[in-house]
N, C-alpha and C positions, 0 to 999 in steps of 0.2 A: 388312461395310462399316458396318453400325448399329453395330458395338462402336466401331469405330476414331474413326466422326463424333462419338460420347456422349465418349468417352474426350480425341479432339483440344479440342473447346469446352471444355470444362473446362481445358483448358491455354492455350487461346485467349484465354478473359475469364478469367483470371487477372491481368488488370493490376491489378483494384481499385480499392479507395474514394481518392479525393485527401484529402489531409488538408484540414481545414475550423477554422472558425475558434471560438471560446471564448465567443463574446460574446453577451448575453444567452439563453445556455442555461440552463434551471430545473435546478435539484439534482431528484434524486429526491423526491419525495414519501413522505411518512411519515403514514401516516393515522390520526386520534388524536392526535397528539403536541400539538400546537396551537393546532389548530382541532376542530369539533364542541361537540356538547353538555355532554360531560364530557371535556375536554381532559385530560392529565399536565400540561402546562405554560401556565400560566394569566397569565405574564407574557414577553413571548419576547428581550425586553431584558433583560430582569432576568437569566434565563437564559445568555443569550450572555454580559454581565458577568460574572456566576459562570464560567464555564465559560472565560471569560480567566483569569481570577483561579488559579482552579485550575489553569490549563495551565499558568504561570509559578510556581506558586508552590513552592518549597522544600523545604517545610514535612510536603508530599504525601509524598514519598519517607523512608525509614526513616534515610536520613546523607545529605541534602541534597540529593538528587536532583528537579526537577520533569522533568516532561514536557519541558518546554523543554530541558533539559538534553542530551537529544537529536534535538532539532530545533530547535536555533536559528540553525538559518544555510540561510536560504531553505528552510525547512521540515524540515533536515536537518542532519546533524553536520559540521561541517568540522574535529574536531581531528584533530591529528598526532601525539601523545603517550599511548602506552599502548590503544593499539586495537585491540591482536592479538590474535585466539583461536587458538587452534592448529589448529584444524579438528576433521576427524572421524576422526581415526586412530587411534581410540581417548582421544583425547583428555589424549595426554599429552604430546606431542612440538610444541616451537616448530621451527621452522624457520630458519638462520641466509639473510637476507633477502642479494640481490646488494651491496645498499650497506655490508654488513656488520654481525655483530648481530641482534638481534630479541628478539620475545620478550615476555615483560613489563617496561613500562616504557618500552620502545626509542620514539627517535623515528624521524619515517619519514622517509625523502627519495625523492625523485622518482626516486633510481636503483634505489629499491627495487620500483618499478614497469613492466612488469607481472607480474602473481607465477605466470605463464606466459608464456615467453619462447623464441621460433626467432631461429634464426639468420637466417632469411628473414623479418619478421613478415609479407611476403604470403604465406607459403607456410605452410600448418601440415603440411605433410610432409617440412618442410627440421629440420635437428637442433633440438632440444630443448636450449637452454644452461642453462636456471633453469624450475625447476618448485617450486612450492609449495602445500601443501594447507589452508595456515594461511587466517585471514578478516579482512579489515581490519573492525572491528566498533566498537561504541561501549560506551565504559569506564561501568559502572554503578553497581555498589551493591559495598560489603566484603561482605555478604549476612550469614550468623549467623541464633541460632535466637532469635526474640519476646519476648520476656519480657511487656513492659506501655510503655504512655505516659503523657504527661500530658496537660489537657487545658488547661493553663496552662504549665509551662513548660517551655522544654527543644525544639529544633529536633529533636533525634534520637530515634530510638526508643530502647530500652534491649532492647537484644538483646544476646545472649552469641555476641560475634567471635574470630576468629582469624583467622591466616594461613592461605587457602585453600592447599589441597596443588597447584593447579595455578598459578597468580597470584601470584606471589611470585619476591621478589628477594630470593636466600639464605634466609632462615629469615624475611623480613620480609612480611607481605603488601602487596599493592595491588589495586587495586580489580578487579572480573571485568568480562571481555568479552563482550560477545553474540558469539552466533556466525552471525550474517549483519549485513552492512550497514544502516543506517538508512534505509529510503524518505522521501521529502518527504512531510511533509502536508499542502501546498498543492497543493489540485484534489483530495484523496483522497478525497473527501464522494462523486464520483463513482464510484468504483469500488466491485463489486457486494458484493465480500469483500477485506478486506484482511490485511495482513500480508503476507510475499512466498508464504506456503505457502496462502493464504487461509484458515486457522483463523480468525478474526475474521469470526463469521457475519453474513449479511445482515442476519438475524432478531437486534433485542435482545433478549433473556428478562430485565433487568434487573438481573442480579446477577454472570454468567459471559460471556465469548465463545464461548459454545457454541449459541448457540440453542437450539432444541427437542431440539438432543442430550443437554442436561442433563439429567435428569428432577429433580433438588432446585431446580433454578430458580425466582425467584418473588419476588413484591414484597409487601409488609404494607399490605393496604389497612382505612381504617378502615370500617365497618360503620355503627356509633351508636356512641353513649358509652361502651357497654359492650363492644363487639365488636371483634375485629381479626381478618382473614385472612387465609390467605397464597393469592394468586393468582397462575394464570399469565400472564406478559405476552409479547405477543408485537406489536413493532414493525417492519415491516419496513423496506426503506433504510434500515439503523438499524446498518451494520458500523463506522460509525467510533464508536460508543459501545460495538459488541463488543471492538474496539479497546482503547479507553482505558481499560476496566477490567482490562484483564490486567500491563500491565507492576507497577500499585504492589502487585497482591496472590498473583500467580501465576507470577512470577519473582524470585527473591532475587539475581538476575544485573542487573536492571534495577534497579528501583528499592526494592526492599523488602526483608524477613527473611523467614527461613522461619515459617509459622504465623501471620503475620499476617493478620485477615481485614478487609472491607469495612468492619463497625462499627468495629474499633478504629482506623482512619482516619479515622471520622464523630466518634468520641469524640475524637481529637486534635483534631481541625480546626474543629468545629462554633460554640465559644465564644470562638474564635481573632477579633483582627482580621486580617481579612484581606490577604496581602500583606505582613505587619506590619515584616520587615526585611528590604524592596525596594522600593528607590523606585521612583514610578510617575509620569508627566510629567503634570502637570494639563492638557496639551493631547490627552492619550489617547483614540484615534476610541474606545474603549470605556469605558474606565472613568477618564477626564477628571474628569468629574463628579462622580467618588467620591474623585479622589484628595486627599490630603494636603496635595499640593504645589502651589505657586503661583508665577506669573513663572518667575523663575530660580533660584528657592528650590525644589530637590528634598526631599522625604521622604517616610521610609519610609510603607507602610500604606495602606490606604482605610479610610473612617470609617465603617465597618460590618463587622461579624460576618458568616462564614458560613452561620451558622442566619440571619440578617435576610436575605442574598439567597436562600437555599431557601424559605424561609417566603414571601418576597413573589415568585418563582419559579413554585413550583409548586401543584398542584391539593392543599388541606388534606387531603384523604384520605390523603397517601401522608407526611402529617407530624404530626396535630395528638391524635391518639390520646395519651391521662395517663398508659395504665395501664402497668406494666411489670411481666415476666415469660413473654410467649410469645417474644420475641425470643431468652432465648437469656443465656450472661454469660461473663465473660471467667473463668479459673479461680482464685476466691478474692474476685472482682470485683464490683462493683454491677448487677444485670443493663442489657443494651442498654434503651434507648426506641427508640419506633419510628424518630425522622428518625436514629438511629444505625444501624437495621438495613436501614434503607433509603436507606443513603450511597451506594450501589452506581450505584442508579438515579438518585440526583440527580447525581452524577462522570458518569456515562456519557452522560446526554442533554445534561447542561450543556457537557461538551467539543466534545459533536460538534453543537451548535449552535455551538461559539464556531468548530468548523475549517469548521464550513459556509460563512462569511465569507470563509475564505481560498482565493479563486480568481482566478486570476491570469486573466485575459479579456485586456489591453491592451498585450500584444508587439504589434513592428509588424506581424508575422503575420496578427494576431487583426484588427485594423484596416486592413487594404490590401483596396482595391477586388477585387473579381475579376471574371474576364474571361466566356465563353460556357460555356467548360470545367472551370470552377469552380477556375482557377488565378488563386493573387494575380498583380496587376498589379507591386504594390510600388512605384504612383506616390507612396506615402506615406512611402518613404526619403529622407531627406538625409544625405550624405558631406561631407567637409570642401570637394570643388572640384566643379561640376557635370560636370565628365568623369569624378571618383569617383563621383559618385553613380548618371550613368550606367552605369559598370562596374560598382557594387557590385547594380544591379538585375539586370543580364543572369547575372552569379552567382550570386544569389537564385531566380529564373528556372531557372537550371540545375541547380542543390541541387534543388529540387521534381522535377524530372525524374528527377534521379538517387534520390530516394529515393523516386519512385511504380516507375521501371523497375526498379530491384534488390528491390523487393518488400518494403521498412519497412512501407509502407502497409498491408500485414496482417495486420501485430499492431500497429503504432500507427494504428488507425484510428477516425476519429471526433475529436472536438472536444477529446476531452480525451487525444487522442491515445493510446490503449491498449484492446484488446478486452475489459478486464477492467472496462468501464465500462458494464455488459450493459443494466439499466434506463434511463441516458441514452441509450445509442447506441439503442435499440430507442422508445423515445420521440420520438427526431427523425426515426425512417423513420415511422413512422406516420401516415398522410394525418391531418392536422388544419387545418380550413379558417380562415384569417387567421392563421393560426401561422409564425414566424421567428425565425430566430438568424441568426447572424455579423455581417459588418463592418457597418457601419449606410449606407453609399453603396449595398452590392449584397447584401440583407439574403436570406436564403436558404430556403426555401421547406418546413417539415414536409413531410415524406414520404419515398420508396423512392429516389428521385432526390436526398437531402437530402447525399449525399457521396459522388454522382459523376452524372453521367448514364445512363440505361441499365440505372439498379438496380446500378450498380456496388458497392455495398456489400455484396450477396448476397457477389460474392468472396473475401469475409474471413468466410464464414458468419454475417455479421448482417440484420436484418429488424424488423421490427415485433413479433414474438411473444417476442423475448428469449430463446434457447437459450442453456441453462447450459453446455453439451453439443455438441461436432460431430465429423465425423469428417473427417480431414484425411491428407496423406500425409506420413510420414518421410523420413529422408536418403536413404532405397535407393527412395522412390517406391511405398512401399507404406503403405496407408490401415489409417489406427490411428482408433479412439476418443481424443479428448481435452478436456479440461475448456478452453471457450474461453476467451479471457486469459491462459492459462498455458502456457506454451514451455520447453522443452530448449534452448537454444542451443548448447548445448555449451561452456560456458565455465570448468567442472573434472568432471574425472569422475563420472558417474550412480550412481558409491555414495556419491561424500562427503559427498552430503544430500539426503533423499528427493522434498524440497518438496514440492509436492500430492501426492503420490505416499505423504506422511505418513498418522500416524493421530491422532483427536484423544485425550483422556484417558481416553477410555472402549473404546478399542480400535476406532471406526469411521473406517472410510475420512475423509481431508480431502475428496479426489477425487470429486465426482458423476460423473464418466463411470465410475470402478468401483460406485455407487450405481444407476447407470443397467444395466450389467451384470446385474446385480438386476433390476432390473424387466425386461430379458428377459428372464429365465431364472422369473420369477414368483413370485419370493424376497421378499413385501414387506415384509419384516423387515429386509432390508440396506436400506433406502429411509428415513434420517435426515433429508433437507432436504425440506421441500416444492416440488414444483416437477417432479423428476427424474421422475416418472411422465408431465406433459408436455411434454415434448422432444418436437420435429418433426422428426423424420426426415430430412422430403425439404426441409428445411434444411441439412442436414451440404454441407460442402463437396467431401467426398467421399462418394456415398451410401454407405448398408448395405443396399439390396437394388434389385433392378430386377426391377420387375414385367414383364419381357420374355424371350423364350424367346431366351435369350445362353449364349456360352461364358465366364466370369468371374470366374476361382479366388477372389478377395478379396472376393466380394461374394456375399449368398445373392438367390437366382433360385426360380420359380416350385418348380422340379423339387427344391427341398430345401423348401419351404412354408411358405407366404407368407402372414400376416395383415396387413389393410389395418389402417395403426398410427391406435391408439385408438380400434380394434372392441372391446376389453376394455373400453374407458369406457364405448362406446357415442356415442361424439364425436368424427368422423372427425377425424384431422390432414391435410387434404388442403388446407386454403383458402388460394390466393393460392401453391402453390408454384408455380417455378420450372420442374418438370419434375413429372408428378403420376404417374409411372410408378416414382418413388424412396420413396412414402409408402405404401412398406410396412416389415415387419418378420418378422424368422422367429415361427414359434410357440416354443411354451416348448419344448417337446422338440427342436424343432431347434438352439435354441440352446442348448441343455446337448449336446448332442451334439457339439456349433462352440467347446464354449467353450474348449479350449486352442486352436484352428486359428488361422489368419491372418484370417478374417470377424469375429470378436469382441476382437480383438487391442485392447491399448490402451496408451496412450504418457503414462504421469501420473509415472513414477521421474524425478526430476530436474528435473521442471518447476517453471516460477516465474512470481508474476503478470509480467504485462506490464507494465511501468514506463510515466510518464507522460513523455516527453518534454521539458515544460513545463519551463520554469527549468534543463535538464537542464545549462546551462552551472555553475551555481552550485552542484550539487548532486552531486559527485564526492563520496567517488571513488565508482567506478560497477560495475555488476551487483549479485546480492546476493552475494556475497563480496568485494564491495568492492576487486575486484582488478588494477582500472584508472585510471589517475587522471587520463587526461585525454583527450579525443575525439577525439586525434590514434588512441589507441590503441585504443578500440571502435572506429571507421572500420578500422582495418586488420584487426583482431579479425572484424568482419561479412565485412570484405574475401578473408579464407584461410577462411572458412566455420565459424569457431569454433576451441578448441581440443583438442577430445576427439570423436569421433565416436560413437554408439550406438545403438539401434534406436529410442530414444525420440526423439530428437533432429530437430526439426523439417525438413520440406523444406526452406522458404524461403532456410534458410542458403545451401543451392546455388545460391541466384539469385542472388546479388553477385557480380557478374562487373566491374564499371564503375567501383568504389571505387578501384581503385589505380592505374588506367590512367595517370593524370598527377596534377603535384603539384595542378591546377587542380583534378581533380576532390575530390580530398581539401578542397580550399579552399572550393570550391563547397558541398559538404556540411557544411562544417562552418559557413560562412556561415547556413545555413538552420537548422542546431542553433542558432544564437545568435540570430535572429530572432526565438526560442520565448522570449527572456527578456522578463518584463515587468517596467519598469523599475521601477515601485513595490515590487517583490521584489527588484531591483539596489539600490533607496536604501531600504527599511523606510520608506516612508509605505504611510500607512491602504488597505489594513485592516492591512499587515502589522508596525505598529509595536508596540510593546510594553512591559515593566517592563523594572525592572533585574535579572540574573539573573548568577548566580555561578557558573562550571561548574569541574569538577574537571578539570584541564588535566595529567591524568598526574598523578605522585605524585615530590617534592622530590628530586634525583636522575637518574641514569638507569638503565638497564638492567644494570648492573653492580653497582651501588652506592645505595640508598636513607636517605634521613633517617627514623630511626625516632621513635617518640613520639606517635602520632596521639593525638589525647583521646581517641577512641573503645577504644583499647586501645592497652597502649606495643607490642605484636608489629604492626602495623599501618604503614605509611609513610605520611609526614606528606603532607598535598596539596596541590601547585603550583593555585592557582587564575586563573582568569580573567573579570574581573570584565567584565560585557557591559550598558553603562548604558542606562538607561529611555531611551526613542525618540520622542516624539508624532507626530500624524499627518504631521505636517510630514517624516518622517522626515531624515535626515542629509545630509551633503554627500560623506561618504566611501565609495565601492561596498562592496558586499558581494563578496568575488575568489572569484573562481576556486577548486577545492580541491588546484589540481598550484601555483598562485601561491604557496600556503605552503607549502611544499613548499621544503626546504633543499636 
């Protein structure tokens, strides 16, 4: 009778957190960075301009690539031209797409979507008419092996290209694919690791996205006059600068060549004006003040160098050192100085100060009153006739229900709508006295009750301690270990890409919960991130043991032996749980004993972070395989419970029962999707307005047939550009659409 009562509550309060609202939430905290006595960053304006400047600029990428280049349309790529990878099938094979064609080069159309297709789309057991394992992905770099730059002239690197053997039309190249989708960057400050596989550590070390898995990581600090060091640095809430330094030096698919490092980025860039040919609107919420340009007279440039904004940026320790020679030289080359060897660290803090800015808080979501139950009211909608606007509330209204009853709310939960937002989410449960966020009429209260009543939030395994780590059930109902924020949905088959489930460059697990695995079993050698040794147990949403004398094949019980977790520290994990008969764990020998059984089992193949819902209208196509393009078709997708089954593959899929019922309910939910946009992100005013920026829009030609001649090299296709003008804060009159609206 005690198993059945443990076992039903658990199915019982499974309704979970309501979604909550954006507004004034604090970002994570970064300590050191600053603030304190000896700050890294000793101007934090100055910084955030740099760190615009660099996000847009050109100049960064090895043939014309910024940052921006894949994220400029509400934080994310909207082109249609040349955006296919082929997947993981060994990675040779395009795929001929429904609308016909593919490939490199191919443009997309909306028939080509989705790139899993039934004959039933509620049904994923009705036939299979189009299947593909290809990736809608974002076109990059020609790539090529480094040579040298200049530090004056010349936009490209000088790298030795060619026609990539996969990328190319006939014997001609074009440019390479990533092989997953581009997430927004807008709101990403909150999430705990990014990337969709979360390589992009919490932890910056300055130089890698690897954290403290690097062991060569390390920043040059000056000593005195005569000294220079190389130190460890270690930032936490610091993933979106582990972020920004991977695409320009550890991808020749994104934005760089093979061989290129950090300084010779710093040696390009550093005596540069910056921005030099991209105008930038003299009304710019950032860098106005530095621009060029005046009235209605655009141009190119801010009137200042790179080295003038790092220099008036950051702490002189990590710049102002004469000597040269421990850094290091390019081969044949003048050795680096230090602000070259230490470009790494200025790029990485500078970006993710500048994307810290960009959070979208003011959908009408984020602003509507809410009621006792911590449901918006949505008295702050207006429709074009007040019977619309009536109706369009009681739909609104509805969309909420429907995505707290079919169970969204447990992996989009919390403010910034995703469990991969471990640090915030765990900061807003935490009792903090005169503390609040959301709408500013019904301002919402720090603590355990902060996104639902009841402690509702426990349901999605979140709390105040921040678990990296929980244990949850699969599609058959059987409780796995899995890295929280990160889900199997099942949206292509659990081989064609490992996601957390990966390894980083050094052969260690992405995955904390196989980290955690580890420190059962007493391995603390598999134990890379900090943190995994404190996981709370009788947090999991499904335990791992029950300190009670039960029959309970999936879970370990007293009669296989039971240590009370974090008796090995010496520092019980017992405080403030839920249930205090779950805050335990086996000993080492029982879990080596457990560890292929079904009690140690874990679910990390195929998993992906949790995506943010925010903007989600503008920021198709969507998953990361990019394999949907419009929310008519994730709604039916969540609806038939994904479209691959496998032991990784999350419960919750099973709880979409209410999605297809009627075309209302479909309308209802997708109402509430559109709620999440915040208009400032719909027109580019401040923060989210910007330079001007040029993106490669496919290559001159199509899929059949390319114009050869590129300057870069004549084997190369020439490239279709689209030029994307400077925006001031005022941003524009014309929306930012849809990504199925361009869509042929």
């Amino acid at each position: 009778m005690l198993v059945g009562s443990l076992l039903l509550a658990q199915v019982a309060l499974a309704i979970g957190p309501v979604p909550v609202s954006l507004r004034n939430v604090p970002i994570p905290p970064v300590p050191g960075l600053w603030e304190g006595a000896n700050p890294i960053v000793v101007n934090k304006n100055v910084a955030i301009a740099l760190g615009k400047a660099l996000f847009w600029d050109q100049s960064v990428g090895s043939d014309g690539q910024a940052c921006a280049s894949c994220h400029f349309k509400a934080g994310a790529d909207g082109r249609i031209k040349n955006q296919i990878h082929p997947g993981h099938n060994n990675g040779q094979t395009f795929d001929r797409l429904p609308a016909g064609g593919g490939g490199p080069n191919h443009t997309l159309s909306l028939d080509d979507f989705p790139l899993h297709q039934f004959s039933n789309p509620a049904d994923n057991t009705s036939q299979v008419v189009f299947s593909s394992d290809d990736v809608v992905g974002s076109a990059g770099s020609f790539g090529g092996q480094y040579k040298t730059t200049s530090p004056f002239a010349g936009e490209n690197d000088q790298c030795l290209r060619s026609a990539d053997p996969l990328f190319r039309v006939g014997q001609i190249g074009v440019r390479k694919v990533t092989p997953r989708n581009t997430p927004t960057v807008i709101n990403a400050v909150f999430n705990h690791r990014n990337f969709w596989d979360g390589r992009a550590n919490n932890i910056f070390n300055g130089s890698s996205p690897w954290g403290e898995r690097d062991p060569n990581a390390g920043v040059w600090v000056k000593i005195d006059a005569q000294t220079v060091a190389k130190q460890k640095l270690h930032l936490i809430n610091s993933s979106l600068a582990s972020q920004a330094v991977a695409p320009p030096v550890f991808s020749d698919t994104e934005m760089g060549c093979q061989g290129r490092g950090w300084a010779d980025i710093g040696r390009k860039l550093l005596l540069r004006q910056a921005l030099r040919n991209q105008q930038v609107h003299p009304e710019d919420s950032v860098l106005g003040a530095l621009s060029l340009s005046s009235g209605s007279s655009l141009k190119s440039g801010l009137k200042t160098t790179y080295k003038n904004l790092i220099t008036q940026a950051f702490n002189p320790q990590y710049w102002a050192y004469t000597g040269i020679g421990p850094f290091g030289a390019p081969v044949g080359g003048v050795p680096y100085n230090q602000m070259e060897a230490n470009f790494a660290l200025f790029f990485g803090i500078a970006i993710q100060l500048y994307e810290s800015t960009l959070i979208s808080d003011q959908a009408p979501f984020d602003l509507s009153p809410i009621d006792a139950n911590m449901k918006p009211t949505w008295s702050n909608v207006v429709a074009d006739t007040p019977a619309n606007t009536a109706d369009l509330a009681v739909s609104l209204k509805n969309g909420v229900e429907l995505f707290i009853n079919n169970h969204c709310n447990l992996c989009h939960a919390g403010p910034s709508l995703s469990l991969a937002a471990v640090s915030t989410n765990a900061a807003l449960l935490t009792p903090t006295p005169g503390a609040s966020f959301g709408p500013p009429a019904t301002p919402i209260s720090f603590g355990p009750n902060a996104f639902g009543p009841f402690n509702a939030a426990s349901k999605a395994g979140l709390n105040q301690y921040g678990n990296t780590v929980t244990r949850d059930t699969n599609i058959k109902q059987l409780p796995k270990l899995m890295d929280l924020g990160f889900t199997n949905v099942g949206a292509v088959q659990v081989d064609d890409d490992p996601g957390v489930g990966g390894v980083d460059d050094f052969g260690n697990p992405l995955s904390f919960t196989e980290q955690y695995v580890d420190y059962l079993l007493g391995n603390a050698a598999g134990i890379v991130d900090p943190g995994v040794d404190r996981i709370r147990a009788c947090d999991f949403i499904s335990p791992l043991a029950y300190n009670l004398p039960l029959n309970l094949a999936n879970y370990f019980l007293p009669s296989d032996g039971l240590i009370a977790d974090g008796s090995r520290e010496g520092v019980l994990r017992n405080q403030n749980c839920l249930n205090a008969v779950t805050a335990y764990m086996p000993t080492e020998a029982v879990a080596q004993a457990n560890l292929a059984g079904s009690k140690m089992a874990i679910a990390t193949k195929g998993a992906f972070k949790v995506p943010t819902l925010r903007n989600v209208e503008l920021t198709g196509p969507y998953m990361h395989n990019g394999g949907m393009a419009t929310l008519r078709q994730v709604i039916e997708f969540y609806g038939r419970h994904g479209n691959f089954s496998s032991d990784t593959q999350h419960f919750h899929l099973a709880s979409f029962s209410t999605l297809l019922n009627s075309e209302q309910n479909i309308t209802d939910m997708t109402n509430f999707l559109l709620s999440l946009t915040d208009q400032r992100v719909r027109y580019q005013r401040a923060p989210f307005d910007h330079p001007q920026l040029t993106i490669t829009d496919g290559q001159v030609g199509d899929e059949l047939q390319v114009t050869t001649g590129n300057p870069l090299n004549a084997n190369l296709a020439n490239d279709q550009h689209l030029v994307i003008p400077a925006v001031g804060a005022g941003g524009v009159d014309t929306p930012v659409s849809a990504f199925s609206a361009t869509l042929p």
